[in-house]
N, C-alpha and C positions, 0 to 999 in steps of 0.2 A: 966564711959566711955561706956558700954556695951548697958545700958538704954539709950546713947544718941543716939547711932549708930541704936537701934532698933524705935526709934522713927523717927528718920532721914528716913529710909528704910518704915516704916508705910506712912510717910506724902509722901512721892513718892508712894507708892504705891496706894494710896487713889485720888493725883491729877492724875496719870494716868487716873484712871476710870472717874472721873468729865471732862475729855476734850476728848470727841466723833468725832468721824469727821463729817461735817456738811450732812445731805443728799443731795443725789445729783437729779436733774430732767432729766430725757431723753425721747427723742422723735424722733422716726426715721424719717431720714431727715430733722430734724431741725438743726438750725444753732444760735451760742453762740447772734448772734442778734435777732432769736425766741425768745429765750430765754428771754432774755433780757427784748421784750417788753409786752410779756406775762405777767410774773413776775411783771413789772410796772403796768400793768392795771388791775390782781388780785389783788395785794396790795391796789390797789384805791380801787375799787370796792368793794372789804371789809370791807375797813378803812369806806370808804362812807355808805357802808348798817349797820354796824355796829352804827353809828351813829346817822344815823336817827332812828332807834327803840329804845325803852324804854328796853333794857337789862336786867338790874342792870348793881354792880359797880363794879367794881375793878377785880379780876383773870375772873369771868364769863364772864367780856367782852371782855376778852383778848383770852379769848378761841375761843367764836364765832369769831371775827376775824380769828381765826387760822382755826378754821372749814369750814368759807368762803374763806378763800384763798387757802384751800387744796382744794376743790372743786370746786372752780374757774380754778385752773391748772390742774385738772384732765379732766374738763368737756372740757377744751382745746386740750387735748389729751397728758398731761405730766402722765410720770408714775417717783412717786417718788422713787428710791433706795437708800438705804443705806451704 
């Protein structure tokens, strides 16, 4: 009983850490429809550049996407917080 309860108390303890809060973007003076359409036109713009280059496969390109879209809302004037 002692071993289940420590196990029970481990696995909560563990999904805690695995679910972060997402970060958040802000930008003074923007408005949750900045937001919005920025975030939709990085994502293109990513997804797009990311595709037409010769990358490689699989996590590497996944990355650059991510590298393109942080840079994308930055160069917009978002600052990412956490």
């Amino acid at each position: 009983m002692r071993l289940e309860i420590v196990i029970v108390v481990a696995a909560l303890g563990l999904a805690g850490c695995a679910t972060s809060p997402e970060p958040t973007w802000v930008k003074r003076g923007a408005t949750e429809a900045d937001y919005r359409q920025d975030d939709s036109w990085c994502r293109r713009e990513a997804t797009e550049t990311e595709t037409r280059g010769t990358v490689g496969i699989g996590a590497g390109r996944l990355a650059l996407n991510q590298e393109l879209y942080l840079a994308c809302m930055r160069g917009r004037g978002w600052t990412r917080r956490q």
